[in-house]
Backbone as a chain_set.jsonl record, in Angstrom:
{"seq": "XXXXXXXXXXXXXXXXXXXXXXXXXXXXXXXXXXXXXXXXXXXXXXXXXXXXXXXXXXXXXXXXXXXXXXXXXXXXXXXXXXXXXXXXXXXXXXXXXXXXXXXXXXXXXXXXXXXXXXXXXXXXXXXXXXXXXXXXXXXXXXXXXXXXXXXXXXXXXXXXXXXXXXXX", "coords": {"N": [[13.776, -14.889, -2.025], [10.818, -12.405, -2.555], [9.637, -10.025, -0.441], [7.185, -8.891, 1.474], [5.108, -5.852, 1.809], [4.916, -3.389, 3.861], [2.192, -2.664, 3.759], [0.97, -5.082, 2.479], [1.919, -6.559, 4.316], [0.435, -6.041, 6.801], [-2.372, -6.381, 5.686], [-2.458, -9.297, 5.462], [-1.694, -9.992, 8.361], [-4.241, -8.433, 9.3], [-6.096, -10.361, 7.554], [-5.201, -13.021, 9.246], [-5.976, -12.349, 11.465], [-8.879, -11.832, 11.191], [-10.043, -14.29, 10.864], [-8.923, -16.182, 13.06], [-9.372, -14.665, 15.256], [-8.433, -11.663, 17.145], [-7.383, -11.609, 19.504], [-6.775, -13.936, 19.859], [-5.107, -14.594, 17.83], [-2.856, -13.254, 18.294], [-2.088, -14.172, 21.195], [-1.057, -16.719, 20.154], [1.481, -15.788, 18.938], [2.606, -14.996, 21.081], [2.739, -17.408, 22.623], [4.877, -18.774, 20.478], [6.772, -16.97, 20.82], [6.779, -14.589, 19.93], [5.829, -12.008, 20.179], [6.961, -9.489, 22.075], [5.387, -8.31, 24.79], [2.978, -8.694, 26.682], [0.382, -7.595, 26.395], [-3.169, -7.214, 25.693], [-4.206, -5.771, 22.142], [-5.559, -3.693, 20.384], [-5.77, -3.386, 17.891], [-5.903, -5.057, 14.771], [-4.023, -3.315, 13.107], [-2.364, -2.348, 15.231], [-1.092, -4.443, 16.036], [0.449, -5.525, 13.916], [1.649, -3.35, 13.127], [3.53, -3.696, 15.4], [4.705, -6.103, 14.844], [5.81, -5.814, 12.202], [7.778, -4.226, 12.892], [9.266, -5.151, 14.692], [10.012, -7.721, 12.991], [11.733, -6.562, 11.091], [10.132, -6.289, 8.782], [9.799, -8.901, 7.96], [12.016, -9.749, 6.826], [14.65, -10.28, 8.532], [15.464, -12.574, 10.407], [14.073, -13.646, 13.032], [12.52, -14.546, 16.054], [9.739, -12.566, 15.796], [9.705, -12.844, 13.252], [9.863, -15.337, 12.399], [7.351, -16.697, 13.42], [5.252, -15.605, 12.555], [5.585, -16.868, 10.335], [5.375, -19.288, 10.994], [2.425, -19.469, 11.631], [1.086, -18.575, 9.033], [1.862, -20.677, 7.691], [0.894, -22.704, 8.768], [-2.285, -21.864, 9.271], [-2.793, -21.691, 6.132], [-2.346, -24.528, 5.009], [-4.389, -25.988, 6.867], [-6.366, -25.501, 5.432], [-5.808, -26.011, 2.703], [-4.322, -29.341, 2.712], [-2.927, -32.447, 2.535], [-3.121, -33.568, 0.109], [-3.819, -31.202, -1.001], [-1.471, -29.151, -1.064], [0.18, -31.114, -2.243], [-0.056, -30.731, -4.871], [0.143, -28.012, -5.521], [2.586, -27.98, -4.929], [3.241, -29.309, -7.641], [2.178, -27.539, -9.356], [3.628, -25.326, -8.232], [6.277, -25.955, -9.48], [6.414, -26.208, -12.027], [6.237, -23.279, -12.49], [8.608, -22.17, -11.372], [10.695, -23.654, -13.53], [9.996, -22.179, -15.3], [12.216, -20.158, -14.487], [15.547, -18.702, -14.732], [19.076, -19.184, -13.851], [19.736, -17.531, -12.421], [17.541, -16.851, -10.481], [15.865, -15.0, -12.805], [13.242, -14.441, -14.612], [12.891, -16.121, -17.899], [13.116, -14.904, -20.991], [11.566, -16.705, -23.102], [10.109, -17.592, -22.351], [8.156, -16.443, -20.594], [5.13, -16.245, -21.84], [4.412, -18.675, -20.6], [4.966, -18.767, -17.825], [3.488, -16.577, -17.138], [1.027, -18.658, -17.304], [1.39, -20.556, -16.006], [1.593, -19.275, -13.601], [-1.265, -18.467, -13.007], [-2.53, -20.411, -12.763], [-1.576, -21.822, -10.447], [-2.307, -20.083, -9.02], [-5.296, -19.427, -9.21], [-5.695, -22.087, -8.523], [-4.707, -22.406, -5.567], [-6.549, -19.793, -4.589], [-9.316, -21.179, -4.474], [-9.117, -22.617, -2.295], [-8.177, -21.377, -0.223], [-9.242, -18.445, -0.634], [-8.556, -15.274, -2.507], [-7.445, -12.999, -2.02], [-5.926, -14.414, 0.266], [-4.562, -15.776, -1.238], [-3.064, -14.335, -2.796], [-1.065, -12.98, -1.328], [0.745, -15.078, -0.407], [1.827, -16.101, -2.534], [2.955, -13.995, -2.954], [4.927, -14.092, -0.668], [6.358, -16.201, -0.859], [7.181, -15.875, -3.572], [10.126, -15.467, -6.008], [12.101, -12.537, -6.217], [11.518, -11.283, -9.267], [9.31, -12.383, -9.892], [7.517, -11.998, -7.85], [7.367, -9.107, -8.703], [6.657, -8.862, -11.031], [3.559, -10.253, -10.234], [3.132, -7.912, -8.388], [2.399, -6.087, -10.18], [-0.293, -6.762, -11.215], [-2.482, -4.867, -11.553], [-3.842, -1.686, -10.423], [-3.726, -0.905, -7.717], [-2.208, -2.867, -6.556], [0.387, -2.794, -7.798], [1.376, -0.324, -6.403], [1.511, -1.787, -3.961], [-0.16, -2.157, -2.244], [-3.171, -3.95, -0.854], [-6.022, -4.618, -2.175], [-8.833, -3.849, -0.001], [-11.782, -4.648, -0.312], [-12.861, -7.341, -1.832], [-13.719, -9.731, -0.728], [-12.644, -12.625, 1.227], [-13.022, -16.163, 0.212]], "CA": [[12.379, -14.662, -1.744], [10.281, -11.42, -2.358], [9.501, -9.672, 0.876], [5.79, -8.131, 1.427], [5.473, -4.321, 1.604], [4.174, -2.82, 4.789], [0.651, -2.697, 3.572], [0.476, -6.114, 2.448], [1.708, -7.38, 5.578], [-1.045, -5.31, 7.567], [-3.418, -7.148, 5.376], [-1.922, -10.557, 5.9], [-1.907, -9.99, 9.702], [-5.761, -8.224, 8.934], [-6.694, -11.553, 7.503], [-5.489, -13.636, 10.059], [-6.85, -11.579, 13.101], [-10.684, -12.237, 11.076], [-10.267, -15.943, 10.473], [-8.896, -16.414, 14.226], [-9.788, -13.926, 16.482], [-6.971, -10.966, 17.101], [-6.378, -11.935, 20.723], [-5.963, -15.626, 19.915], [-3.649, -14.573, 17.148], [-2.315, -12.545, 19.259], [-1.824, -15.283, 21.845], [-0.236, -17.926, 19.468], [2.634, -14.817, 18.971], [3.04, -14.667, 22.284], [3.739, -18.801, 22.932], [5.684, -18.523, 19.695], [7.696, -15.88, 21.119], [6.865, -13.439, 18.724], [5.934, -10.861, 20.686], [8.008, -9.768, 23.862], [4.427, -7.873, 25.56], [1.944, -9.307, 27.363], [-0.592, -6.812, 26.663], [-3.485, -6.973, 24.736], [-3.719, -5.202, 21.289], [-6.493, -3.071, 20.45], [-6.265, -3.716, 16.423], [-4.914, -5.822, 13.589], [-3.068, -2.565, 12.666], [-1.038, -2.146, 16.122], [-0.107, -5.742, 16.326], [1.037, -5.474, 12.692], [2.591, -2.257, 13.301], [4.562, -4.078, 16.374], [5.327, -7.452, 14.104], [6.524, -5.441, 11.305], [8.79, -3.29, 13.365], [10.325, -6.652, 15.51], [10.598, -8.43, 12.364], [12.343, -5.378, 9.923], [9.203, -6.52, 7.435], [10.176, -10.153, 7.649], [13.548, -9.252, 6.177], [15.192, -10.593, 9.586], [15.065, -14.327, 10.945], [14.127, -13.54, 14.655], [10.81, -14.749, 16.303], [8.511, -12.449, 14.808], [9.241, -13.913, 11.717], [9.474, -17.171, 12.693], [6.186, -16.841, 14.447], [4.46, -15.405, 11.482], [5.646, -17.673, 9.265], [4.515, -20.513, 11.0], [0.892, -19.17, 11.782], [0.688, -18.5, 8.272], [1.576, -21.979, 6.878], [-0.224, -23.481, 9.456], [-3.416, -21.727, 8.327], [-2.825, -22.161, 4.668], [-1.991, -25.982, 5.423], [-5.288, -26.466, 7.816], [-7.09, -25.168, 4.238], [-5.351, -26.84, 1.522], [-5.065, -30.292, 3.017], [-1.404, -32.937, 2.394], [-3.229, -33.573, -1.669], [-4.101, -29.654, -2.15], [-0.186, -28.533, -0.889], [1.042, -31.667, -3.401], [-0.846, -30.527, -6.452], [0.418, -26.92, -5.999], [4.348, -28.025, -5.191], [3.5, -29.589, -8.859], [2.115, -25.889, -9.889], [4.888, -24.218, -8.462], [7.665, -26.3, -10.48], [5.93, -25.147, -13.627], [6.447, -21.53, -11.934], [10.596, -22.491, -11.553], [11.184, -24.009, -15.019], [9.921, -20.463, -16.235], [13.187, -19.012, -13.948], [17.056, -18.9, -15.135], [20.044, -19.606, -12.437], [19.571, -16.5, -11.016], [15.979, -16.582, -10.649], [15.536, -14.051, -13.399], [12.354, -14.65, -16.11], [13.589, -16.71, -18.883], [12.599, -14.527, -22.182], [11.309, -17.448, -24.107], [8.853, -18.96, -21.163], [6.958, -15.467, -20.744], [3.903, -17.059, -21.601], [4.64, -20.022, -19.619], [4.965, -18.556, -16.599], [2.254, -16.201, -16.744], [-0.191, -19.405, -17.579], [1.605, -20.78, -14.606], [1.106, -18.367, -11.96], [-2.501, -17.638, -13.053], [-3.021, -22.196, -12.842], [-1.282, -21.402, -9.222], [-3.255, -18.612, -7.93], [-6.545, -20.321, -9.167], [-5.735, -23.728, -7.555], [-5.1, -21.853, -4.364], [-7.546, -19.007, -4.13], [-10.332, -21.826, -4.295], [-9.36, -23.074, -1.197], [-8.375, -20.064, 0.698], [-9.356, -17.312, -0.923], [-8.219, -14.522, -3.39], [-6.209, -11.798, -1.392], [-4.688, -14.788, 0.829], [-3.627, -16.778, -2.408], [-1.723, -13.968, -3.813], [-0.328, -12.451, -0.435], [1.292, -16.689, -0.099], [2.226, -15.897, -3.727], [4.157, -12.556, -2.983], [6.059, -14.498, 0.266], [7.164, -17.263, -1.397], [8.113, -15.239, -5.356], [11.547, -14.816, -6.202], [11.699, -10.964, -6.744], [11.377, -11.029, -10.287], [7.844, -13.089, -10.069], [6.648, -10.623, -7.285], [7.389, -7.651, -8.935], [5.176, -9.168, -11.45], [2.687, -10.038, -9.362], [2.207, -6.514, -8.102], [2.067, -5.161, -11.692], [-1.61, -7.098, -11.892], [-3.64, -4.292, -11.293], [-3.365, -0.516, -9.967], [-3.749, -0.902, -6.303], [-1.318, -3.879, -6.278], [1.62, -1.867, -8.352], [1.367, 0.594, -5.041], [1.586, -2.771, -2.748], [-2.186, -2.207, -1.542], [-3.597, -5.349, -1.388], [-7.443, -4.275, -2.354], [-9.763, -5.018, 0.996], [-13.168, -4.569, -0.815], [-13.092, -8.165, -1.916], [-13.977, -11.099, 0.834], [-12.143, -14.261, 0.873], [-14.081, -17.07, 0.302]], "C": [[12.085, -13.164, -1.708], [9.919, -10.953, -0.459], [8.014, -8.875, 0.823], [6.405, -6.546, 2.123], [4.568, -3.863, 2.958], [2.483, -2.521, 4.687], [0.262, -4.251, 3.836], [0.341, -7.171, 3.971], [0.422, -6.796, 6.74], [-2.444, -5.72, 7.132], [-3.439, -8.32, 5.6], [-2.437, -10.534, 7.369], [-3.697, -9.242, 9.863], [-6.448, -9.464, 8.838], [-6.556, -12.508, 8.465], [-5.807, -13.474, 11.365], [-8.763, -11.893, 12.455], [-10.102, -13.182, 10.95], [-10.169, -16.413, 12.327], [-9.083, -15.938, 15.595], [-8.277, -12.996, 16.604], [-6.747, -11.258, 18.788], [-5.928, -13.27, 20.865], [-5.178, -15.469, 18.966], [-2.42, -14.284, 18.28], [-1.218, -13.34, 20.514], [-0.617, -15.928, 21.404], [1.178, -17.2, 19.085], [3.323, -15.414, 20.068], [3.636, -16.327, 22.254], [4.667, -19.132, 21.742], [7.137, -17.822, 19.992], [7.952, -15.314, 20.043], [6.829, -12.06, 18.904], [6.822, -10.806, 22.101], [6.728, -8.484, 24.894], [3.5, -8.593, 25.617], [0.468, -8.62, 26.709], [-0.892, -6.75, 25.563], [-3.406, -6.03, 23.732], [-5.023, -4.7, 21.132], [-6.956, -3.211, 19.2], [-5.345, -4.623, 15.744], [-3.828, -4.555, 13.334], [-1.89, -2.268, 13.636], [-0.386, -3.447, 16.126], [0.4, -5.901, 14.754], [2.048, -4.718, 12.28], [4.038, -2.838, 14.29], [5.468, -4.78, 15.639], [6.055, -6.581, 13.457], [7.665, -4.656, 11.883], [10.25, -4.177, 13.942], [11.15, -7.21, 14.308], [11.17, -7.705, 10.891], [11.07, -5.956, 8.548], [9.348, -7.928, 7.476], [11.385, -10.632, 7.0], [14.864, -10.054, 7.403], [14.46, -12.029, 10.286], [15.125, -14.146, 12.071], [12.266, -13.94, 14.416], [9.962, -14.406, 15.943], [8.255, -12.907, 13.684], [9.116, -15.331, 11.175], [8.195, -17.751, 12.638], [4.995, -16.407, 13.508], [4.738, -16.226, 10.085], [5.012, -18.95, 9.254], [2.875, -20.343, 10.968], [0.424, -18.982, 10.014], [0.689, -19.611, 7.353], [0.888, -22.479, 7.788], [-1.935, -22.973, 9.215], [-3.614, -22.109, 7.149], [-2.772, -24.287, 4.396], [-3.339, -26.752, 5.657], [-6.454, -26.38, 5.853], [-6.936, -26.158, 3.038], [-5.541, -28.229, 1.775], [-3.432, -30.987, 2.541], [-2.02, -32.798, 0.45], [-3.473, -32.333, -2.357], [-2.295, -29.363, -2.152], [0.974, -29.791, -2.109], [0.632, -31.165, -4.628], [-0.45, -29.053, -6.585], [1.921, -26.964, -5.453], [4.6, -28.281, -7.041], [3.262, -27.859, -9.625], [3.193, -25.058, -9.517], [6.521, -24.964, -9.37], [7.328, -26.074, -11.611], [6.431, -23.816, -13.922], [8.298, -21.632, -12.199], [11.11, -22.848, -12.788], [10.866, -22.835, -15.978], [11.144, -19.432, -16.185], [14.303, -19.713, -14.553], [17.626, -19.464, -13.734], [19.724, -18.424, -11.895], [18.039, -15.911, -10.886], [15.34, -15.398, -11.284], [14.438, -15.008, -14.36], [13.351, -15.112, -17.482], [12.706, -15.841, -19.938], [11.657, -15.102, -23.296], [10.004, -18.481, -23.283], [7.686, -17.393, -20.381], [5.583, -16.101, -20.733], [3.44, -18.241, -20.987], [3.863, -19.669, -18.272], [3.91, -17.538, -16.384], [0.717, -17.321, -16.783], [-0.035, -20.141, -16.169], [1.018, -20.379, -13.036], [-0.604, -18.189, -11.929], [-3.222, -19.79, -12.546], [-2.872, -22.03, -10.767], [-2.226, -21.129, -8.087], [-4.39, -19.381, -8.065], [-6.623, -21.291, -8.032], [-5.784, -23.019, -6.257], [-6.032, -21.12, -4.094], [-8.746, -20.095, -3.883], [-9.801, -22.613, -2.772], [-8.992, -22.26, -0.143], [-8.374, -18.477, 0.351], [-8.351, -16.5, -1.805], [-7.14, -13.77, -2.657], [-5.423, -13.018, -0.342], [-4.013, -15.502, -0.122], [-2.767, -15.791, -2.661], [-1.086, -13.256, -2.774], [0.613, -13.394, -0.141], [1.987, -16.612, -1.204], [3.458, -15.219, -3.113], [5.191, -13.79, -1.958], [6.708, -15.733, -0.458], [8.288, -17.253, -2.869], [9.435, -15.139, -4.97], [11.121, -13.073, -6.525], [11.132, -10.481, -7.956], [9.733, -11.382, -10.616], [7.426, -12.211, -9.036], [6.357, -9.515, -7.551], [6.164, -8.127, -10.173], [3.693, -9.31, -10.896], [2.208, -8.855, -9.094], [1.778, -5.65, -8.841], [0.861, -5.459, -11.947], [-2.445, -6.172, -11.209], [-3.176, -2.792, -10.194], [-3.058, -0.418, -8.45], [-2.72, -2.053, -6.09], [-0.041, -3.525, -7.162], [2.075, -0.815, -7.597], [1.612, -0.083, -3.803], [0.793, -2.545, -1.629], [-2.519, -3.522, -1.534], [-5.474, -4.453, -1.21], [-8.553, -4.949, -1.26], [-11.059, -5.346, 0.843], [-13.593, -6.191, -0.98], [-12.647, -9.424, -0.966], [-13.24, -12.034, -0.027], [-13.593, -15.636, 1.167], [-13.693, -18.654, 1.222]], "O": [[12.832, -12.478, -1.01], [10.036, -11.717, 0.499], [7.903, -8.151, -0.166], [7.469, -6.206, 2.64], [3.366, -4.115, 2.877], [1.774, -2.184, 5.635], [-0.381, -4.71, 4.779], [-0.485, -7.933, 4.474], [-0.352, -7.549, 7.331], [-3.458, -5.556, 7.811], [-4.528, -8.705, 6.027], [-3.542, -11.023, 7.605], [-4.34, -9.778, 10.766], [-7.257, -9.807, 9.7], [-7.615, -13.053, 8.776], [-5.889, -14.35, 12.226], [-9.692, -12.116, 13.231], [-8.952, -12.751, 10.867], [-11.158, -16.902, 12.874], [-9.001, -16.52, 16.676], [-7.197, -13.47, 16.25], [-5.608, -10.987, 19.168], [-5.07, -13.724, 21.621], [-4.245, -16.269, 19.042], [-1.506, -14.914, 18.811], [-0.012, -13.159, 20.684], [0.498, -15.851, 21.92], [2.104, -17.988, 18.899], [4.326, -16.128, 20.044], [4.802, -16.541, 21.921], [5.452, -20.007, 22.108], [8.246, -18.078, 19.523], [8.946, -15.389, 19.321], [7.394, -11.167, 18.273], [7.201, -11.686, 22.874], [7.308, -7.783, 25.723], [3.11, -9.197, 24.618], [-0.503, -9.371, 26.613], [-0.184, -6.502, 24.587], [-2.577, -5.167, 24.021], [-5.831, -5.317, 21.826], [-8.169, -3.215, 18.993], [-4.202, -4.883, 16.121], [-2.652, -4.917, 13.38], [-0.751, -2.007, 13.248], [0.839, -3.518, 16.219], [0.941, -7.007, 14.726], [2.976, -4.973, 11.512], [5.213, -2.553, 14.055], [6.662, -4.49, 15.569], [7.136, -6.373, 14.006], [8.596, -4.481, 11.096], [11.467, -4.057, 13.802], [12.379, -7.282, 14.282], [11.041, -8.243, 9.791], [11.436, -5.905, 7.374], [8.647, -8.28, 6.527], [11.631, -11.803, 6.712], [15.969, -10.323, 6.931], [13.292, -12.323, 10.544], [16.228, -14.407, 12.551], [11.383, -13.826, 13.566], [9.083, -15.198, 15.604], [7.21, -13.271, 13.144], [8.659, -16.018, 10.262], [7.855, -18.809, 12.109], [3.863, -16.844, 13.713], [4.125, -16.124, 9.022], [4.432, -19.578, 8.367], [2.179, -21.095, 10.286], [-0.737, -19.318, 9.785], [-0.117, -19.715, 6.429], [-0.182, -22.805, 7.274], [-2.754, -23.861, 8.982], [-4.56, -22.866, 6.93], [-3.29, -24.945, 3.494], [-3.618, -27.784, 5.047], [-7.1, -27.327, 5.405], [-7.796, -26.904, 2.569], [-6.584, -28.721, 1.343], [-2.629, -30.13, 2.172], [-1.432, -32.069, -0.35], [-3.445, -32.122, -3.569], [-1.776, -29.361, -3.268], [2.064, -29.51, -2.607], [1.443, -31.411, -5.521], [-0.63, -28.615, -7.722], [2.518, -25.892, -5.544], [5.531, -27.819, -7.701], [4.101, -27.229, -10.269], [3.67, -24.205, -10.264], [7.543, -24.364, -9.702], [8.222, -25.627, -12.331], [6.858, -23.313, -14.962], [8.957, -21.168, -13.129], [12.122, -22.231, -13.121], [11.336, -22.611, -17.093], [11.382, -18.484, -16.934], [14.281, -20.901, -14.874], [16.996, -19.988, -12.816], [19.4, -18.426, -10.707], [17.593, -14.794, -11.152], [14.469, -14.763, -10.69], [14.758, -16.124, -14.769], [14.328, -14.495, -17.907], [11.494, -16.018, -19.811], [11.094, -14.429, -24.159], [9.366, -19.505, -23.523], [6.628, -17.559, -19.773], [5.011, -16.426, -19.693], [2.288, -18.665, -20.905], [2.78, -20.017, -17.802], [3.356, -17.649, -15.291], [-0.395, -16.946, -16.411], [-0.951, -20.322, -15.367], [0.443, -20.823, -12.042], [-1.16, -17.806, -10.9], [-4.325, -20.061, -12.074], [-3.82, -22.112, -9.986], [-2.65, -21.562, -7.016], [-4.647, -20.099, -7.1], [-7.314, -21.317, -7.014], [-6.899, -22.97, -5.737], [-6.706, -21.608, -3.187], [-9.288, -19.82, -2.813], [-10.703, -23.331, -2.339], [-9.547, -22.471, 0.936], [-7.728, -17.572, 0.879], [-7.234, -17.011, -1.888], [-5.957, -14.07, -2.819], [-4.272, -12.698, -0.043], [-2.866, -15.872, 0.127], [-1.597, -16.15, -2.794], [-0.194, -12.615, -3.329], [1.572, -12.893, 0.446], [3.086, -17.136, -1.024], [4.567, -15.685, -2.854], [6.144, -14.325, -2.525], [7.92, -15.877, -0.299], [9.295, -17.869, -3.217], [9.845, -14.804, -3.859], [10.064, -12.61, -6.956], [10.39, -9.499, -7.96], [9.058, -10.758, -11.434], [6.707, -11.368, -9.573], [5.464, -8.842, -7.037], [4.992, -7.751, -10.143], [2.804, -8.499, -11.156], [1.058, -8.554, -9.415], [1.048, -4.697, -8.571], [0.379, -4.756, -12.835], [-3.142, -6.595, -10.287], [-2.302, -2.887, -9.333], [-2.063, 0.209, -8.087], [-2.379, -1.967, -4.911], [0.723, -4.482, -7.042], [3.121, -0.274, -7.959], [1.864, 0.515, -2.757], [1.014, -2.697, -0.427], [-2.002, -4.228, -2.4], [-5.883, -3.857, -0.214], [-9.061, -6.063, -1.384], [-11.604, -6.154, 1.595], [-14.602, -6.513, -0.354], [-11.545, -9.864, -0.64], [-13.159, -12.232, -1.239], [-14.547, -15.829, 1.92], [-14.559, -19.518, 1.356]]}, "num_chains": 1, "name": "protein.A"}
């Protein structure tokens, strides 16, 4: 699995401090045991700054990343629905039959897998939005499909995720 880049995750944790409130995120950390302080947070960027520090980027299997992993399928989940999350397990095995054994890009499925990922991203962004479809993208890519991923577009080859555009 790709790993998000200190921005992205600051947007990730951005997005789900607006959708739920940042002290009830905040909260759901805490009975998670994600965080080890009591004390409120003043922005999405310090409690992002904290997460990312606890959980080495998500790079490390301890509570923060536990705790952000679940909050984040459990949002994406509450969105999609059991027939949206089957219809894009079928979109992501499209995405895998594009990869070798060592999850490298197969040479000859190039166009595959870019028709893939773009069938993907669609299907999801319509039900939760653009910047959280392809931030769900990045955490889940093998490296080789993330590094793609961040090649679509200048601010996302820098691992910006662009905040100008609202999720819908």
């Amino acid at each position: 699995m790709a790993h998000l880049t200190q921005n992205e995750f600051h947007r990730a944790i951005q997005i789900l401090a607006d959708e739920m409130g940042l002290q009830r995120l905040r909260d759901k950390f805490l009975r998670l045991n994600g965080l080890v302080t009591r004390r409120k947070v003043a922005s999405a960027d310090t409690l992002a700054n904290q997460l990312y520090q606890l959980s080495s980027g998500l790079r490390r299997q301890v509570p923060a990343s536990l705790a952000f992993q679940a909050i984040w399928t459990e949002t994406i989940h509450d969105k999609l629905g059991e027939e949206g999350e089957e219809n894009l397990e079928k979109l992501g095995e499209k995405v895998n039959e594009c990869l070798g054994e060592r999850d490298e890009i197969k040479t000859d499925k190039e166009a595959d897998l870019e028709s893939a990922l773009n069938e993907y991203r669609t299907t999801l962004a319509a039900s939760v939005g653009d910047q959280k479809a392809r931030l769900d993208m990045l955490m889940k890519a093998v490296p080789a499909v993330a590094e793609r991923l961040r090649g679509e577009g200048g601010a996302a080859s820098s691992g910006q995720v662009p905040a100008a555009e609202p999720d819908r």
